[in-house]
C-alpha positions as CSV (number, residue, x, y, z in Angstrom):
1,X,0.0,0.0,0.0
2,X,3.1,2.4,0.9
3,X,4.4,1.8,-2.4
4,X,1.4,2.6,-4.3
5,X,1.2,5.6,-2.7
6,X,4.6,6.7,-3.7
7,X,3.6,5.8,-7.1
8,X,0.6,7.8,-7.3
9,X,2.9,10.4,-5.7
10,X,5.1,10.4,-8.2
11,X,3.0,10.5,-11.1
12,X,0.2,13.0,-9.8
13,X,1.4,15.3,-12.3
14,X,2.2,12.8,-15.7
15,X,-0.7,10.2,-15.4
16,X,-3.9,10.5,-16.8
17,X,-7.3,10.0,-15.1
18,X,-7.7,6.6,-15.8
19,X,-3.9,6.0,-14.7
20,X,-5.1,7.5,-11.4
21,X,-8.3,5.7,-11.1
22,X,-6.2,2.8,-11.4
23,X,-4.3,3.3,-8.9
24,X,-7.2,4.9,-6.7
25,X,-8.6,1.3,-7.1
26,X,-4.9,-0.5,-6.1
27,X,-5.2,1.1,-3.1
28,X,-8.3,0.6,-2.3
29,X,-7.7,-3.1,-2.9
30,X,-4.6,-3.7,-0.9
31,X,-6.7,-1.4,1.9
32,X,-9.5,-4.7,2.0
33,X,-6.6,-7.2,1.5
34,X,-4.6,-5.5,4.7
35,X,-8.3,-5.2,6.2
36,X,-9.3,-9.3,5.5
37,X,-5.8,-10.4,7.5
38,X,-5.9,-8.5,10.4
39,X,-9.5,-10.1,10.4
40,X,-8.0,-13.6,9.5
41,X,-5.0,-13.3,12.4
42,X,-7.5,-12.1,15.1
43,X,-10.0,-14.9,14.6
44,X,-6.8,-17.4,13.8
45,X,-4.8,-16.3,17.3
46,X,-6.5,-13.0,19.2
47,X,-3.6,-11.4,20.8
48,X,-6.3,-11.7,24.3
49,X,-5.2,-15.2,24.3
50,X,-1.8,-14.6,25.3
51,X,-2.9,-11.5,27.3
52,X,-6.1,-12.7,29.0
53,X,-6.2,-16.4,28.6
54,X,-8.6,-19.0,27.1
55,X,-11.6,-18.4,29.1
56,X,-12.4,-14.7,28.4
57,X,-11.0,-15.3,25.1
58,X,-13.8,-18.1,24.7
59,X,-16.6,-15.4,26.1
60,X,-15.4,-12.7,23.7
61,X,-15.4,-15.8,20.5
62,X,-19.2,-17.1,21.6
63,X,-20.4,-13.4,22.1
64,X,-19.0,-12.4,18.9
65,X,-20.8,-15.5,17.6
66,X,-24.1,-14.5,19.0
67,X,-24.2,-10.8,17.8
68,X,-23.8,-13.0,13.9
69,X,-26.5,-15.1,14.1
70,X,-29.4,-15.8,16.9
71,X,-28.0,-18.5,19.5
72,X,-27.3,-18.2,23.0
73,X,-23.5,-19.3,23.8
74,X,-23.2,-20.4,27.7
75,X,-19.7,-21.7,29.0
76,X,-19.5,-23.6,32.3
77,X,-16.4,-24.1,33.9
78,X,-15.4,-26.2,37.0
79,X,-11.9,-25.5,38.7
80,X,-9.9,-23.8,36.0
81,X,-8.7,-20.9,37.7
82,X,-5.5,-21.2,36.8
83,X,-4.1,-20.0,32.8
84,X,-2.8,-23.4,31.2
85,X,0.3,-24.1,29.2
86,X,-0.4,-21.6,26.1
87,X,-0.4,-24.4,23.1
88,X,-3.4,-26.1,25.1
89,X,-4.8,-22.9,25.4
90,X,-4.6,-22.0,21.3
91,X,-5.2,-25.8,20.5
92,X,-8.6,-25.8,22.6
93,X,-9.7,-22.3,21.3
94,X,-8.9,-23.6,17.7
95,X,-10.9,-26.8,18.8
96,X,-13.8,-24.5,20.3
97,X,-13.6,-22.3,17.2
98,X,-14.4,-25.1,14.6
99,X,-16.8,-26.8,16.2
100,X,-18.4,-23.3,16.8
101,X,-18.2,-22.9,12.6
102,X,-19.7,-26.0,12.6
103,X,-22.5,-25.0,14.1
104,X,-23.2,-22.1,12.6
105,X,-23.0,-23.5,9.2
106,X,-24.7,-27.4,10.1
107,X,-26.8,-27.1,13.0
108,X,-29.2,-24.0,12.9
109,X,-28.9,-24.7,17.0
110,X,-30.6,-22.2,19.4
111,X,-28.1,-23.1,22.3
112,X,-24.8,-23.6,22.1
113,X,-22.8,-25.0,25.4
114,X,-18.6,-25.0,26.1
115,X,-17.7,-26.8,29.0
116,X,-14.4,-26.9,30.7
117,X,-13.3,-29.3,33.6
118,X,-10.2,-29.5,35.2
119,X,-8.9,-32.2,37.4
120,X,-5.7,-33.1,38.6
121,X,-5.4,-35.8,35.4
122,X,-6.9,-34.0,32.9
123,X,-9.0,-31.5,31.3
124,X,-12.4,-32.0,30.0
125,X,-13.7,-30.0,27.2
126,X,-17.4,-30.6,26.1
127,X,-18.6,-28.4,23.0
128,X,-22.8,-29.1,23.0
129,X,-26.0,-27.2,20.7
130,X,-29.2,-28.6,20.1
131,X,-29.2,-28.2,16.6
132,X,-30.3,-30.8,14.5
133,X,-27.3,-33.1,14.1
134,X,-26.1,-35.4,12.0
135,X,-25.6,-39.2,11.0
136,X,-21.6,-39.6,12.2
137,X,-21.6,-43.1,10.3
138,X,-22.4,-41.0,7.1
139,X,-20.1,-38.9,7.6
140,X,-17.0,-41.4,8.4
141,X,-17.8,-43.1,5.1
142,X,-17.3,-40.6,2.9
143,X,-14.6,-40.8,0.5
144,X,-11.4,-38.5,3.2
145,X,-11.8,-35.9,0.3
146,X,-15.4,-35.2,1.3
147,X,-14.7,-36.1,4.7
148,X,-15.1,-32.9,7.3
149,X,-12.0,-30.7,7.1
150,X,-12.6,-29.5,10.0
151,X,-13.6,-32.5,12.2
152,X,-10.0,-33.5,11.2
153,X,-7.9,-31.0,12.3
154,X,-10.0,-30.9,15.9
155,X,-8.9,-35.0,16.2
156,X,-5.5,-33.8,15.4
157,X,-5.4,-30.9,17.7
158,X,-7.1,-33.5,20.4
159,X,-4.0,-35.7,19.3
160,X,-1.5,-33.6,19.2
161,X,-2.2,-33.2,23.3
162,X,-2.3,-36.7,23.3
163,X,-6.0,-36.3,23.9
164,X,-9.3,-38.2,23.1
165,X,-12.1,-37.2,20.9
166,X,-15.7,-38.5,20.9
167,X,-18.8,-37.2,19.1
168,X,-22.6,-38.0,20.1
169,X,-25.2,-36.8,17.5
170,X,-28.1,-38.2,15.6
171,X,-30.2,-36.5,13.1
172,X,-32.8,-34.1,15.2
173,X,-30.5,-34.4,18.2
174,X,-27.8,-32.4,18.5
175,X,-24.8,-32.9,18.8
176,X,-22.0,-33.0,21.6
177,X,-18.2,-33.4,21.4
178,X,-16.7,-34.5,24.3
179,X,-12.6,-33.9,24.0
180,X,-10.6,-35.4,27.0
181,X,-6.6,-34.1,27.4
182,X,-4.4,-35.1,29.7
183,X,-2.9,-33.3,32.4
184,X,0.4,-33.7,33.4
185,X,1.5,-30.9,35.9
């Protein structure tokens, strides 16, 4: 963008007005490019993560969520005071924030429930709407190009912290994902 507007700078005076709605145009592109990955970094990483930690981070994702389209987010947490290690904390935001897109796109769900659970073993992460869910079998056998992107890289997140994944829906019933990572202080 800098270097368009030394251009147009520099040819104020020799271009014509085409050659400057040209460049009016560049820079209005690169200013909706700049625009669409400051948008892209927040929702991939929001600096509150590191700042505030995963919980409010989660509040401020669900709210946003809610102000989109009409569901109510709740989040219940039991005994997670303290900030965890910060790749659980992106992993498990990353996790919340798919399923979340799912959701949105999938479910047409009213409610939509995040759980956390913290024991001395292991963390407990239930994502839960009562949209109108899915047949999992039907899914799973889809050829892996049609499988759900994004149901993959939340079992290899939950892997990645040597974790366990399980998902309960049915057609008309919801669904809930119930992610399980180990703990080790």
């Amino acid at each position: 963008k800098i270097n368009i507007e030394l251009l147009k700078n520099e040819l104020a005076q020799q271009t014509t007005r085409t050659t400057q709605q040209r460049l009016e145009a560049l820079t209005s592109l690169s200013e909706t490019a700049i625009d669409q990955i400051h948008e892209i970094t927040l929702a991939l990483h929001p600096s509150m993560l590191d700042d505030l930690g995963l919980l409010p981070t989660l509040r401020w994702h669900l709210d946003r969520m809610a102000k989109q389209i009409n569901i109510t987010p709740h989040i219940i947490t039991n005994n997670l005071a303290a900030r965890l290690h910060p790749e659980i904390e992106i992993a498990l935001y990353r996790i919340v924030q798919e399923a979340t897109t799912n959701i949105v796109k999938y479910a047409h769900a009213k409610n939509v429930t995040v759980s956390l659970s913290k024991t001395d073993s292991s963390l407990a992460v239930v994502i839960e709407d009562d949209g109108k869910g899915f047949s999992l079998k039907e899914i799973e056998q889809r050829p892996s190009e049609h499988f759900g992107i994004g149901i993959i890289g939340m079992k290899e997140r939950v892997s990645i912290l040597h974790g366990t994944m399980h998902i309960e829906t049915a057609p008309d019933k919801g669904t809930k994902i119930i992610i399980t990572i180990p703990m080790n202080e």
